[in-house]
LOTIVEX-562727 format. One record per residue (C-alpha): z, x, y. Coordinates in steps of 0.2 Angstrom, whole numbers, padded with zeros to 4 digits, always signed. Example, Ala and Ser with C-alpha at 12.3 -4.5 7.8 and 13.67 -1.06 7.14 Angstrom:
# LOTIVEX-562727
+0039+0062-0022 +0036+0068-0005 
END
This chain:
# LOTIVEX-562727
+0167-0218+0116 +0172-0205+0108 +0157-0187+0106 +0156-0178+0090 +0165-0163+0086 +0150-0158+0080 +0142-0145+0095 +0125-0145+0087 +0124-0163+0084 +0112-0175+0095 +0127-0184+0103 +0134-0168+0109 +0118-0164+0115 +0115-0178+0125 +0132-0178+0132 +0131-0161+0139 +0114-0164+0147 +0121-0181+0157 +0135-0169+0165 +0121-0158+0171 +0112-0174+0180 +0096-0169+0170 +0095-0185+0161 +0108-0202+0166 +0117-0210+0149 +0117-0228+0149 +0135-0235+0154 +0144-0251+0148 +0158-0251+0158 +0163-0270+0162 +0161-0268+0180 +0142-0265+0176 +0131-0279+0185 +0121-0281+0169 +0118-0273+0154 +0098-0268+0151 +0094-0279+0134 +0087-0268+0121 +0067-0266+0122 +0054-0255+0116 +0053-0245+0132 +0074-0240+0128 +0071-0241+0111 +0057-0226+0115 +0069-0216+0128 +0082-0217+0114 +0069-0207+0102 +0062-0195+0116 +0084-0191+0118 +0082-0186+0100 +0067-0177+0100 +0072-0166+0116 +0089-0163+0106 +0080-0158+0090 +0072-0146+0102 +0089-0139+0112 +0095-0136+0091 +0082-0125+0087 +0080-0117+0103 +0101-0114+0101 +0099-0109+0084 +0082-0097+0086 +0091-0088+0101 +0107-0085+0087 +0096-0075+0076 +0092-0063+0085 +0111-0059+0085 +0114-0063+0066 +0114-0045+0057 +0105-0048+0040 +0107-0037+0023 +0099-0035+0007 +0100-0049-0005 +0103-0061+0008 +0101-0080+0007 +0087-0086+0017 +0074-0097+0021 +0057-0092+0031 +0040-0095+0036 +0027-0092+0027 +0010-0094+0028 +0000-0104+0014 -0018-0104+0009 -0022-0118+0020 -0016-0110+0035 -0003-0120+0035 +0016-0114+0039 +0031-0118+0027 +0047-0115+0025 +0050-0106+0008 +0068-0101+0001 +0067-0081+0003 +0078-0064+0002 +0081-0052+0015 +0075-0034+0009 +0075-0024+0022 +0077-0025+0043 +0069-0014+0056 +0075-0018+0077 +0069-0036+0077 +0059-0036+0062 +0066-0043+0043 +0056-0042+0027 +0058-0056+0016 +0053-0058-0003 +0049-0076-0006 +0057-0084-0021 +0043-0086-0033 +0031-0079-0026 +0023-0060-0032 +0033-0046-0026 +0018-0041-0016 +0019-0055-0004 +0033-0052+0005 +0031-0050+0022 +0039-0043+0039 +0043-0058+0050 +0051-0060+0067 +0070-0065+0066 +0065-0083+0075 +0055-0087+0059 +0072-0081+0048 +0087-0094+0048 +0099-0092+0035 +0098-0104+0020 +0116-0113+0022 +0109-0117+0042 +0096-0127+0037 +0101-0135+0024 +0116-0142+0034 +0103-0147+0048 +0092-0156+0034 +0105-0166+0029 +0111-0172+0045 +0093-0178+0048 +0094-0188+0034 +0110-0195+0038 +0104-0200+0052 +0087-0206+0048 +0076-0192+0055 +0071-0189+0039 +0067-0202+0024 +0067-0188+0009 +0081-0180+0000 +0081-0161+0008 +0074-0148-0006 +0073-0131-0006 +0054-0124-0007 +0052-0112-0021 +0035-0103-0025 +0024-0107-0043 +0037-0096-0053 +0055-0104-0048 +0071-0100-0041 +0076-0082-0045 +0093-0073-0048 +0100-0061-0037 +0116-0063-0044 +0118-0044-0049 +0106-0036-0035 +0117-0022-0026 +0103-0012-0015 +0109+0007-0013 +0119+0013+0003 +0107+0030+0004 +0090+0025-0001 +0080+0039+0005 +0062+0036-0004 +0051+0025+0007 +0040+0012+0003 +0026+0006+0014 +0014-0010+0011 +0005-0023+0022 -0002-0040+0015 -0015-0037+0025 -0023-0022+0015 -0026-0037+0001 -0041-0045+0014 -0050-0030+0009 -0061-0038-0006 -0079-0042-0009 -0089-0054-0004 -0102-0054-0018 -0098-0065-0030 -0108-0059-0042 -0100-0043-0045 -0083-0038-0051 -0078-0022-0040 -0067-0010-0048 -0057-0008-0031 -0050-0023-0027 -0033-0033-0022 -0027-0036-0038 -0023-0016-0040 -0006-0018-0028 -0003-0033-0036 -0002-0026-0053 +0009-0010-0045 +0023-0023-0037 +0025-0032-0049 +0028-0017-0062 +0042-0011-0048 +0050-0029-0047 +0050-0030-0066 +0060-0015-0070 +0072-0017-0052 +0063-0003-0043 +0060-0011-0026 +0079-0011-0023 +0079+0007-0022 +0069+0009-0009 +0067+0008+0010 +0053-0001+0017 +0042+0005+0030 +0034-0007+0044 +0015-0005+0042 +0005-0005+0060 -0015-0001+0062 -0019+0019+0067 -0029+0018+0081 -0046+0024+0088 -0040+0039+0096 -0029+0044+0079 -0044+0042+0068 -0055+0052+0079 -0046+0066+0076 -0055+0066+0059 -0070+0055+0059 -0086+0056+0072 -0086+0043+0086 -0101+0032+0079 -0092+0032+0061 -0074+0025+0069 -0084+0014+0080 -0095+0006+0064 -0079+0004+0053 -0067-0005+0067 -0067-0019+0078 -0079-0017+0092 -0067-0027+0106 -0052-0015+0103 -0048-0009+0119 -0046+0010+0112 -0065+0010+0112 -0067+0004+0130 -0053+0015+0137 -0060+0030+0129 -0071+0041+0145 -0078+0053+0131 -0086+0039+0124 -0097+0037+0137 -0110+0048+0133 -0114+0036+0118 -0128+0020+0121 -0117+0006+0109 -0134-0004+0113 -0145+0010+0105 -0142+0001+0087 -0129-0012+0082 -0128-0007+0066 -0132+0013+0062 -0134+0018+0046 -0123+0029+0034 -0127+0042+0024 -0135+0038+0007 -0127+0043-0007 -0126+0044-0027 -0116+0028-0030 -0103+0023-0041 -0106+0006-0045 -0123+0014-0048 -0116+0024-0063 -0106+0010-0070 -0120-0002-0069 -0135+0007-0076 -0143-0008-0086 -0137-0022-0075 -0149-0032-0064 -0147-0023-0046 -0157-0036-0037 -0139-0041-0028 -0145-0024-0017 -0162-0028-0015 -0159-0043-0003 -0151-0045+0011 -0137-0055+0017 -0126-0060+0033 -0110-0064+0035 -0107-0082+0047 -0093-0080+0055 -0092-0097+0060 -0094-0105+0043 -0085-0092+0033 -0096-0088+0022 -0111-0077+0015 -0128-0083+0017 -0146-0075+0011 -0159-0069+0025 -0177-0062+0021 -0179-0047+0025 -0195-0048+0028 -0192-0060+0043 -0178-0054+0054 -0180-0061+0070 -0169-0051+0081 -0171-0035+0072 -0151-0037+0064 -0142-0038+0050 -0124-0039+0047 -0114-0025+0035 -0112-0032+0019 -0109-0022+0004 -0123-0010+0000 -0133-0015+0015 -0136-0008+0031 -0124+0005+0037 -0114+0003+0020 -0115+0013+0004 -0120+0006-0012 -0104+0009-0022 -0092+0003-0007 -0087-0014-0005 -0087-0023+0012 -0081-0037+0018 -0087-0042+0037 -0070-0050+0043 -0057-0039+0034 -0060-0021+0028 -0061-0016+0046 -0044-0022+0048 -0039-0017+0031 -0044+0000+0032 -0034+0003+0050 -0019-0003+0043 -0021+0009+0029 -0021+0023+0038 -0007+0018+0052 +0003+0014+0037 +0003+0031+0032 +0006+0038+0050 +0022+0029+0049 +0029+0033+0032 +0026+0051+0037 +0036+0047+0054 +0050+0042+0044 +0048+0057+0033 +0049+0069+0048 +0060+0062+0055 +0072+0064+0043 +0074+0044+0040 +0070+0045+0024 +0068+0061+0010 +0051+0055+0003 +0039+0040+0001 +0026+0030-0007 +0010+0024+0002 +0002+0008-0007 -0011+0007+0002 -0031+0001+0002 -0044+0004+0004 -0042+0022-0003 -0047+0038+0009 -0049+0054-0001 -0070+0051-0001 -0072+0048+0016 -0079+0062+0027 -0081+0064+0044 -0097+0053+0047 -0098+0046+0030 -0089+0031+0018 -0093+0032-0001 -0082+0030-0014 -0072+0014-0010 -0066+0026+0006 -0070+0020+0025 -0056+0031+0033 -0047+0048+0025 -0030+0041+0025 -0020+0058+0021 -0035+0069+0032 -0030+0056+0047 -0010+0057+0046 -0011+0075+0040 -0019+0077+0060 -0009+0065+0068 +0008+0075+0060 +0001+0093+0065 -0001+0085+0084 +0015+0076+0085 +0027+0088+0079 +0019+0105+0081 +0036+0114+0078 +0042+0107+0066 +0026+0103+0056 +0013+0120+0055 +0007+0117+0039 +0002+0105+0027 -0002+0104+0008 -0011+0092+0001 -0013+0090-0019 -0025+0079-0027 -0023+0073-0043 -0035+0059-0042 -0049+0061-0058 -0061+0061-0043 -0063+0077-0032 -0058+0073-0013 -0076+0080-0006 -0070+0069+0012 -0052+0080+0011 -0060+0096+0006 -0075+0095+0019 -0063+0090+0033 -0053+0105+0033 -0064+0117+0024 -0061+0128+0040 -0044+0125+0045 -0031+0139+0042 -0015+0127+0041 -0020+0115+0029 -0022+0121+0012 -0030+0107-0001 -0027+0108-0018 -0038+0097-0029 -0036+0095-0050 -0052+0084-0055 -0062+0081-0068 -0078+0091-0065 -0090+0093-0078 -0099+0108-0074 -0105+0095-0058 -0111+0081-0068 -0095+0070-0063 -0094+0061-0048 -0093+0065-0035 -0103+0080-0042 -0093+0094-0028 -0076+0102-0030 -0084+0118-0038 -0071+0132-0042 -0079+0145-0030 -0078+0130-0015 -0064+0140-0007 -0065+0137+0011 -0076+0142+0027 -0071+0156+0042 -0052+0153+0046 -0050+0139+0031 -0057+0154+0018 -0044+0154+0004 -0036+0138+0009 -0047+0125-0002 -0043+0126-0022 -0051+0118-0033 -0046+0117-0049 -0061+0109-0058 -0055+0104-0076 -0072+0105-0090 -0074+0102-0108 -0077+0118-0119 -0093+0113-0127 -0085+0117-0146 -0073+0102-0151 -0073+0094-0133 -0055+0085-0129 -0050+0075-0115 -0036+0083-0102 -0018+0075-0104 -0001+0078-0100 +0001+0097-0104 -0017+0101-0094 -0012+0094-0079 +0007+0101-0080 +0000+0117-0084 -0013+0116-0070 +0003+0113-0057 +0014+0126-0066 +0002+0140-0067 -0010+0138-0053 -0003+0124-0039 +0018+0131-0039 +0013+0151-0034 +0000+0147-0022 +0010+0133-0015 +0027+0147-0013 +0014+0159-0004 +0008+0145+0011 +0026+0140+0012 +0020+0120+0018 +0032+0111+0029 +0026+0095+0024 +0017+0089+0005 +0007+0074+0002 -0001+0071-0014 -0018+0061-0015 -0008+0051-0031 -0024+0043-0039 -0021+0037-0055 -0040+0034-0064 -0034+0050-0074 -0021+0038-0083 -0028+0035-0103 -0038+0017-0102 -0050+0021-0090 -0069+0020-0095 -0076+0036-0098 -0088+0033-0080 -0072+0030-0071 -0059+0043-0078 -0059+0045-0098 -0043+0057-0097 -0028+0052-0106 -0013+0055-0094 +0002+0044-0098 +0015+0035-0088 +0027+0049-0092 +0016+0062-0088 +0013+0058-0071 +0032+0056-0069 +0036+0075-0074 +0022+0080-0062 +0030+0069-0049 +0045+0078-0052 +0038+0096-0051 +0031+0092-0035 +0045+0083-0030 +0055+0099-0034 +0043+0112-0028 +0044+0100-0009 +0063+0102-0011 +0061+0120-0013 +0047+0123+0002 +0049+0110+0016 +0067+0101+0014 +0059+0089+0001 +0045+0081+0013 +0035+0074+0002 +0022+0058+0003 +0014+0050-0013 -0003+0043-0007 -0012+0030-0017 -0029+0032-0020 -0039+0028-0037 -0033+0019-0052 -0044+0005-0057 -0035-0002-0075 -0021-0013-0068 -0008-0009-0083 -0009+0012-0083 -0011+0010-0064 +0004-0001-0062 +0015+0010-0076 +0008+0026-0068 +0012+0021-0050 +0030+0015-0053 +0037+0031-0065 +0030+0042-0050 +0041+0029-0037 +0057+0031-0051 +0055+0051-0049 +0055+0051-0031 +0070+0037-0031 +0080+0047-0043 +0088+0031-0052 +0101+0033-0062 +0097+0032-0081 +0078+0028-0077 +0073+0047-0069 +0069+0064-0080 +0083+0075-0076 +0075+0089-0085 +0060+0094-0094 +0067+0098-0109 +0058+0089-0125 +0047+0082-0111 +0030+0086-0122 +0021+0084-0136 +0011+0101-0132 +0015+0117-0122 -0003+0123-0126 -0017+0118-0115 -0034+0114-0124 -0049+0127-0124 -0056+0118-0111 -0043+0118-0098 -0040+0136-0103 -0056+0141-0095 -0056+0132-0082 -0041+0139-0078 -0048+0157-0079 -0062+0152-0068 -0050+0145-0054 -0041+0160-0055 -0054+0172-0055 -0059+0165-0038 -0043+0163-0029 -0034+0180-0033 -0045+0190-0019 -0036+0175-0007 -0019+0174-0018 -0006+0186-0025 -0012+0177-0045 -0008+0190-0060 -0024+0196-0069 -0027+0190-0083 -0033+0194-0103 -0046+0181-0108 -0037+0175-0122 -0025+0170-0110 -0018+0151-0115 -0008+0146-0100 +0005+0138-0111 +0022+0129-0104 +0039+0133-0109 +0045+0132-0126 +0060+0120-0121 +0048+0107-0114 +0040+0103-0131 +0049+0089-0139 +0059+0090-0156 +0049+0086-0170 +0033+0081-0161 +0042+0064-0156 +0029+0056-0145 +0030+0054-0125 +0029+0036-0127 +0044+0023-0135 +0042+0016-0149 +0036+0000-0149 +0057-0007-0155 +0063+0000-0140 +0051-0005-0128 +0055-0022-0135 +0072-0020-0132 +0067-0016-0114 +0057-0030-0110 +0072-0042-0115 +0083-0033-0106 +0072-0034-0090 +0068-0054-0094 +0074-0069-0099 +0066-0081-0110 +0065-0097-0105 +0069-0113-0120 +0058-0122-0113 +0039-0112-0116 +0031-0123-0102 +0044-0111-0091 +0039-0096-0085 +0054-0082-0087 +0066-0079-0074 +0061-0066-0064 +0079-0055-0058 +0078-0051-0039 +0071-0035-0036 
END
């Protein structure tokens, strides 16, 4: 009889495994004393010969990929992992490879849920096909082989070409998205949906192709202890990591003295927003059953073994910070080791630049305290770990923060430290804004004296307007470039919130920065990092609660630090639709400026001093920053197209 050509097929299979005497093939040769009659007992060794063949196929072909060199764009299929916990082949494409590592966009599925998988879950689409088809043919299989898709469809990466050089990093993990609360009676400002809205902005205007992704990992216990006390890492992470039991200068601390200690209390957010809402959800108390999954109320009056499980705005959480008892731990780790390996990448010269999308935020969080959506200081903790891993190639660091919120975690952190110097541009209020700190004359402690600026932004009390554009290009301009130049960083990051975008609610921001706006400041600091430390520069993600003006926001700061072709500003000119800051920034200006110049070679100036911007960045005829609404149009059906059929949803092009 003669074996199949085929080397994968079951015949083949079977044949090669009788020449090794593992398994003896049936003869019926005429010389044979009899021939065994077919019963169920050969009829079942028949099946088992399959089933161990099936297994040799895939063990051949798993042991394959790790030798098969994958490229953007390609034709795949991978595992993923449903809802239901189950696993499924879906119809995927390759974005990026690290060692043994692929990322993998699933086809029809939102931009935010592709994943880094191991090259044994990874087989390339053709493979399998042909394998699902032989199993049909021979009877393995009853169905016609189909190719899973996600809710959206099919894709078309027919004109996707990914970049050679792509310098600007991109670093995500799906596993930031646990982070959400429990409660279901509130809706929290900070919560999944916020990268959502960010990835699917970049895959709709073909950002994602520009960039080089950046494997995500969790920082660990000795990393975040280099910012935050002992008891504070130990609340917010998993107790049975094995960072905490290997750690000798943690014995000094009784774990047993109280299970859960509590934070600071603190002015809350949620508080603020919520002033005339029925706040009995923090009036009771609740525990987390880790065996059902789900939330269920105690009484607080009858707690039989003196415990309660953190649950948002319980016991050892603030009020305005959403927990959730199985995730945020994780959540916020990853966070902060996701920065620690962009900023490797940067430093070591992988990549130029990057873009942390990352949650929970970090810029509130101080040393033993979590407020403000914040568990662990994200930039504070890679900002450390940088300083120790390279200490000569990385001396000083910069940090600007251009979230509507002043970073009080950032500035208390290293208030006293001589080789970081913080910057913060916040809405202030004369202190009646949260977090109600960042005063003008905060300007550091001892060694740190000089090297904490804060430029606290407050209405003038006669015809009050809100900061824009020019105010905060004219903050950077005048007051963030010369300082800046005199340290001489070797490293920038920039705590990118973006709740100063125009659509936040007065409580939460109530600036109107636009898209473009934080793209020109994106590109002075991209230029000022080119200037002072060989372009290192790190965008860090931290507020930004409107999912449309945090999605537009996020993703013209990303184009400026891609520099893609017909999409980024190459120059300022006719950038703005003023050059002259209002009355209110004006002053505030003075009063930064007044403070800093005994630290910081700043010009004196006359009081009727209007900080204005060059003439050539005002545009012609007052044209305004954003498109009219015929060419946005005209964008939008360039970047989609419409399905005939309305029940369709549009093709989404790949990336």
């Amino acid at each position: 009889m003669a074996l199949s050509s085929d080397p994968l097929s079951p015949s083949s299979i079977t044949s090669s495994m009788s020449s090794t005497g593992k398994r003896r093939r049936r003869t019926t040769r005429k010389n044979d004393i009899s021939i065994p009659s077919p019963s169920s007992s050969i009829l079942e060794d028949d099946e088992q010969q399959k089933q161990e063949a099936e297994l040799i196929i895939n063990a051949q072909q798993q042991e394959q990929q790790k030798f098969i060199q994958y490229h953007g764009g390609d034709a795949v299929e991978a595992v993923k992992l449903t809802d239901d916990a189950a696993k499924q082949w879906y119809c995927a494409r390759v974005v990026d490879t690290d060692d043994s590592l692929v990322l993998v966009h699933y086809e029809g599925f939102p931009a935010d849920e592709a994943d880094w998988v191991s090259q044994t879950l990874v087989r390339p689409r053709s493979t399998l096909m042909i394998k699902k088809q032989r199993q049909q043919k021979q009877g393995l299989i009853s169905q016609q082989p189909k190719e899973l898709y996600g809710p959206r469809g099919e894709e078309d990466w027919k004109d996707f070409v990914q970049p050679a050089n792509r310098m600007t990093g991109l670093v995500h993990d799906r596993r930031m998205g646990l982070h959400s609360c429990p409660c279901s009676t509130i809706s929290h400002p900070e919560r999944p949906e916020r990268i959502t809205s960010i990835f699917n902005t970049l895959h709709h205007h073909r950002v994602l192709r520009y960039v080089r992704h950046i494997v995500a990992r969790e920082a660990s216990v000795s990393e975040l202890q280099r910012v935050h006390a002992k008891a504070h890492v130990r609340n917010y992470s998993p107790n049975d990591d094995d960072d905490h039991n290997n750690d000798a200068n943690d014995d000094d601390e009784d774990e047993n003295d109280d299970p859960n200690p509590r934070a600071h209390k603190i002015t809350s957010i949620e508080a603020l927003l919520n002033k005339s809402e029925d706040d009995n959800i923090f009036n009771k108390g609740y525990f987390y059953d880790k065996q059902q999954k789900q939330q269920k109320q105690i009484n607080n009056n009858n707690k039989s073994d003196g415990r309660r499980k953190m649950v948002c705005g319980q016991i050892g959480i603030a009020g305005d910070t959403t927990f959730h008892p199985l995730h945020t731990s994780l959540s916020a780790r990853v966070a902060a080791g996701s920065l620690i390996n962009l900023t490797d990448a940067i430093v070591d010269g992988r990549i130029r630049n990057g873009f942390a999308a990352i949650r929970p935020p970090g810029h509130h969080a101080e040393q033993d305290k979590v407020m403000g959506y914040c568990y662990f200081n994200n930039v504070a903790v890679a900002t450390q770990a940088v300083l120790k891993k390279y200490p000569s190639k990385i001396r000083k660091v910069l940090i600007l923060d251009w979230d509507i919120h002043h970073g009080n975690g950032t500035q208390q952190i290293f208030y006293d430290n001589p080789n970081v110097l913080y910057i913060s541009i916040h809405r202030w209020d004369q202190g009646r804004f949260y977090p109600f700190s960042g005063a003008p004359d905060e300007c550091g402690r001892s060694a740190g004296l000089g090297r904490n600026v804060n430029i606290a932004l407050s209405n003038c009390k006669e015809k009050p307007k809100p900061m824009g554009d020019t105010e905060f290009m004219a903050a950077i301009h005048h007051i963030v470039t010369p300082i800046a130049r005199q340290f001489g960083p070797d490293l920038i990051y920039v705590s990118a919130g973006f709740d100063a975008a125009e659509g936040h609610s007065p409580h939460l921001g109530g600036y109107h920065v636009t898209p473009r706006g934080y793209a020109l400041m994106t590109k002075m600091v991209k230029e000022l990092a080119e200037e002072l430390c060989d372009g290192r520069l790190a965008l860090v993600l931290e507020g930004g609660y409107e999912l449309e003006p945090l999605a537009e926001s996020a993703t013209a700061s990303i184009i400026q630090l891609c520099d893609i072709p017909n999409k980024s500003i190459s120059s300022y000119q006719g950038t703005l639709t003023s050059i002259k800051p209002n009355r209110g920034a004006s002053t505030s200006f003075h009063q930064v400026i007044e403070h800093q110049r005994q630290h910081w070679d700043l010009p004196e100036l006359p009081t009727d001093f209007r900080f204005l911007l060059p003439q050539e960045w005002k545009t012609v005829n007052s044209i305004s920053s954003r498109l009219p609404r015929r060419q946005q149009q005209q964008q939008q059906s360039q970047l989609y197209t419409t399905a005939t059929n309305n029940n369709k949803q549009p093709v989404i092009h790949g990336y």
